[in-house]
C-alpha positions as CSV (number, residue, x, y, z in Angstrom):
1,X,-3.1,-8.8,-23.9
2,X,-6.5,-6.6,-24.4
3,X,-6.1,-3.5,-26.4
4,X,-6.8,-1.8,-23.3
5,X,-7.5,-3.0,-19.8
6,X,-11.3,-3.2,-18.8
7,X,-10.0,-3.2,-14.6
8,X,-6.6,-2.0,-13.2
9,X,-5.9,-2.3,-9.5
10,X,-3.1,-0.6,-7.9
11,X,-1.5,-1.2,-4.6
12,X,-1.2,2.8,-3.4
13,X,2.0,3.1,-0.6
14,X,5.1,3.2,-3.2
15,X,3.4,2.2,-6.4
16,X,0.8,5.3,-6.4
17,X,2.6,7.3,-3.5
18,X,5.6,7.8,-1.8
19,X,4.4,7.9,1.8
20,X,7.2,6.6,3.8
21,X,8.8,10.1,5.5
22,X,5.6,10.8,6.7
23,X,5.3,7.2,8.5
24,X,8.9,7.9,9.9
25,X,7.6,10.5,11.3
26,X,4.3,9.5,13.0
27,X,6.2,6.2,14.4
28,X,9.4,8.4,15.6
29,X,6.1,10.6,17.5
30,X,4.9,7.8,18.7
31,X,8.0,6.1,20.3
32,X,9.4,10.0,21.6
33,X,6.1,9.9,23.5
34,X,7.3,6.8,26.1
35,X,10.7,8.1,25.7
36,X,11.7,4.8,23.9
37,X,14.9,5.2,20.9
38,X,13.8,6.3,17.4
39,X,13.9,4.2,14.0
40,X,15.6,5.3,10.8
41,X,14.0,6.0,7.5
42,X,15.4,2.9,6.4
43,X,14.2,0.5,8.7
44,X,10.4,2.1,8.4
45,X,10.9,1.6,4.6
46,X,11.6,-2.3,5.2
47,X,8.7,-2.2,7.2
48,X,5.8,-1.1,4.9
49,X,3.5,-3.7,3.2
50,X,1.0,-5.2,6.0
51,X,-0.8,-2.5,7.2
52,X,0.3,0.4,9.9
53,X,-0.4,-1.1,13.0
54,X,2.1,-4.1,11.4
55,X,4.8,-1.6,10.8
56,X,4.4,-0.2,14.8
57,X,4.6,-3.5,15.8
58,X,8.0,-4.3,14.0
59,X,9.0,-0.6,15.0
60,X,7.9,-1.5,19.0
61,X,10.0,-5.5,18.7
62,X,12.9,-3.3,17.4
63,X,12.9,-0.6,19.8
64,X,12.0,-2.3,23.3
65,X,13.9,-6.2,22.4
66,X,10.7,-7.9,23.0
67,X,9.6,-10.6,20.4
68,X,6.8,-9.8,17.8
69,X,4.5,-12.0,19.6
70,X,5.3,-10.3,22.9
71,X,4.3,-7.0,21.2
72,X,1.6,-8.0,19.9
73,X,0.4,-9.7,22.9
74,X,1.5,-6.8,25.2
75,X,0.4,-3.4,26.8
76,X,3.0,-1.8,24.7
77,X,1.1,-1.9,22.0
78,X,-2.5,-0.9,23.3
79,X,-0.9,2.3,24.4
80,X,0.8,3.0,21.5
81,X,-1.6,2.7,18.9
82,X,-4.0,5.7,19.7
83,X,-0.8,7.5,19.8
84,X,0.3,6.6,16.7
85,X,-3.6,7.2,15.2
86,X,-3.1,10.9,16.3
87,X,0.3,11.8,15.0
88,X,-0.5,9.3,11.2
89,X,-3.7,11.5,10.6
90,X,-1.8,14.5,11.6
91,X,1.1,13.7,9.2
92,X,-0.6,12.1,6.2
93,X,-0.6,14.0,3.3
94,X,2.4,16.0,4.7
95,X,5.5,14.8,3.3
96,X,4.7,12.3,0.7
97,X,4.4,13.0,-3.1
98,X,2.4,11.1,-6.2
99,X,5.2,9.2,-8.2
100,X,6.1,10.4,-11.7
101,X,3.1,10.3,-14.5
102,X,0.7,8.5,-11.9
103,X,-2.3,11.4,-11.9
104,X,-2.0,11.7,-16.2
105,X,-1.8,7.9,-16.2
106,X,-5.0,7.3,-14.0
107,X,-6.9,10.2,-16.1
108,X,-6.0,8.5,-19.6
109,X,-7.3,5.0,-18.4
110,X,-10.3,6.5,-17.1
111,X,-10.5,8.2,-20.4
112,X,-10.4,4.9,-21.6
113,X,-13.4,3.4,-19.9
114,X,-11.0,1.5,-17.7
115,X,-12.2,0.8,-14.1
116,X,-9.7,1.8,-11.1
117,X,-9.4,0.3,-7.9
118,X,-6.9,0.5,-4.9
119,X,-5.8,-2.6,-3.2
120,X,-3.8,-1.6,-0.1
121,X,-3.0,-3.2,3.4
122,X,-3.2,0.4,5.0
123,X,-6.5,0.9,7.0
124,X,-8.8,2.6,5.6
125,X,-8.8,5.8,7.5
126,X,-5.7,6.5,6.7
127,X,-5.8,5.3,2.6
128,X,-8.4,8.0,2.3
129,X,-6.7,10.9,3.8
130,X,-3.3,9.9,1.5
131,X,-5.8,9.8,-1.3
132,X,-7.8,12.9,-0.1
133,X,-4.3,14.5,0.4
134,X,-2.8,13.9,-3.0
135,X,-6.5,15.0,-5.2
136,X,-7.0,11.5,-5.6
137,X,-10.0,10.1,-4.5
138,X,-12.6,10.8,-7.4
139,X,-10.0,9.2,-9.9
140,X,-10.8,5.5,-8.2
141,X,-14.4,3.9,-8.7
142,X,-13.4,1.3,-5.9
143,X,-11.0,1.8,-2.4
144,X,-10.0,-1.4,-0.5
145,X,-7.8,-1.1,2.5
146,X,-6.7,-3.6,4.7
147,X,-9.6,-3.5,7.3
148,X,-12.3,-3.1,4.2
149,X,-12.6,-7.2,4.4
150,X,-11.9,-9.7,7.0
151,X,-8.6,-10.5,5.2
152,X,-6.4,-8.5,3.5
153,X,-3.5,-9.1,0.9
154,X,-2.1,-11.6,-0.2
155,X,-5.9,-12.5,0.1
156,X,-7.3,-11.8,-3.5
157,X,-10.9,-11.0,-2.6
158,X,-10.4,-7.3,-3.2
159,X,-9.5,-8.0,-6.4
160,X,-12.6,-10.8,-6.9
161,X,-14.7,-7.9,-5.1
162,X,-13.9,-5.4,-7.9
163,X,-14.3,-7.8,-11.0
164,X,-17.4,-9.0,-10.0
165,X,-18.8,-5.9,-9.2
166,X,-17.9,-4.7,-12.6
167,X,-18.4,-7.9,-14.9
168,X,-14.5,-8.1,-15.5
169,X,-12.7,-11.3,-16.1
170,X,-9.5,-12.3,-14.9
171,X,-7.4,-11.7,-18.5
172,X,-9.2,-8.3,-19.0
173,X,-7.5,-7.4,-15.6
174,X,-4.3,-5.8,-14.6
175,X,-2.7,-5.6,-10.9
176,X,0.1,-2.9,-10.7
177,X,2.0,-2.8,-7.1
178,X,5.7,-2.7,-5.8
179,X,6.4,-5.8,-3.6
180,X,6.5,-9.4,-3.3
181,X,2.5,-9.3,-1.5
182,X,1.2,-7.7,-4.7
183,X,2.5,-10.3,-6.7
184,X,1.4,-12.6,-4.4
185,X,-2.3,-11.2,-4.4
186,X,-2.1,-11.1,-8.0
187,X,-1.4,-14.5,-8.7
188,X,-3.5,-15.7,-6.1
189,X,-6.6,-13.7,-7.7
190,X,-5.2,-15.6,-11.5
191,X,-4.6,-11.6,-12.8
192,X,-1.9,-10.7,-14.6
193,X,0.9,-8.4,-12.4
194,X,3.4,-5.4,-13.2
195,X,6.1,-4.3,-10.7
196,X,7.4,-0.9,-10.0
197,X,10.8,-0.8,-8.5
198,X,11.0,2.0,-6.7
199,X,9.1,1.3,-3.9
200,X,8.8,-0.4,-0.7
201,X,9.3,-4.4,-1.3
202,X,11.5,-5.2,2.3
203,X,15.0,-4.2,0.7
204,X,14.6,-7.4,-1.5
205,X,14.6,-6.4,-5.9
206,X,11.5,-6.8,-7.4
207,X,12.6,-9.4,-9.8
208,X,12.6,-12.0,-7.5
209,X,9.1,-11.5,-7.3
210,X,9.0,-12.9,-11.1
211,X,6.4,-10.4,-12.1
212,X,5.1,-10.7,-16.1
213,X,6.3,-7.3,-15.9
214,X,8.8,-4.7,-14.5
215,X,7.7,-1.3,-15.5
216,X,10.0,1.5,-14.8
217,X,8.3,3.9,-15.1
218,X,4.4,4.4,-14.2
219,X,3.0,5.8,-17.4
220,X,4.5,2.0,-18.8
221,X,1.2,1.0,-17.7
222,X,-0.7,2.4,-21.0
């Protein structure tokens, strides 16, 4: 392990930030607008990992009893994503809140000389007003959200982006996340991966993801 990591790349929705309440809300917007029932905080929770317009896909199968496919497929969807656009930028920023020791953390590894990148599935609009929102943005030298590339995670190549842009090799690298598609990216990328558990990793513990690391606490990451 390097006296100090050259790259660290952190997943940002409940790893960095604790965003959910404010995606309950935007979805439970959304589905008040075509009168349809509303989900719980829970349920949007088990939800989180492949992006937003993922999550209001799993919220629309859940509310209206169509298949995933037939969602995706379907008007429903169309109509409910510009509503759902409006009330997210609206809401983000509004009731989330940094985690514990994340904004010293960041500081001291930038004091360090250590790059900083997010990795996250959320599209990029919306990463930067979380970001923006929490007095984030100038602490990371890269952003990639899920509509940066073609593909997003478990695809690595945010990860390759980010160490060839900055000359960094694999074992001088560190991902940090929260679920089972960090660890997933991680490994696919050959980087090295610490969990946090308090996040959003579909109900399941994030031991099963058999991370090299469970860190309970942020600052763990120094």
């Amino acid at each position: 392990m390097p006296a100090h990591w050259k790259a660290c790349f952190f997943d940002l929705d409940g790893t960095l930030v604790q965003t959910s309440p404010e995606i309950a809300d935007a979805v439970n917007a959304t589905l008040r607008h075509f009168n349809w029932p509303e989900v719980t905080q829970a349920q949007v929770d088990g939800w989180i990992g492949q992006g937003t317009r993922e999550l209001l896909i799993l919220a629309l199968s859940c509310v209206t009893e169509q298949t995933v496919a037939q969602v995706r497929s379907g008007a429903d969807l169309k109509e409910a994503l510009p509503i759902f656009d409006r009330h997210y930028q609206k809401t983000c920023g509004t009731r989330s809140h940094l985690y514990p020791h994340v904004r010293e953390t960041l500081q001291t590894l930038r004091e360090q000389g250590c790059r900083l990148a997010v990795v996250t599935n959320k599209e990029e609009r919306y990463t930067h007003a979380v970001l923006r929102a929490h007095g984030l943005q100038e602490m990371f030298d890269l952003v990639i959200s899920g509509d940066t590339f073609s593909n997003k995670k478990p695809d690595p190549v945010g990860i390759f982006y980010g160490l060839a842009l900055w000359g960094v090799s694999k074992s001088e690298a560190l991902f940090i996340g929260d679920s089972s598609i960090d660890a997933a990216t991680a490994r696919n990328a050959g980087v090295p991966v610490w969990l946090l558990p308090y996040g959003y990793n579909m109900g399941q513990p994030v031991q099963s993801c058999a991370p090299d690391r469970v860190i309970e606490d942020f600052s763990e990451v120094l």
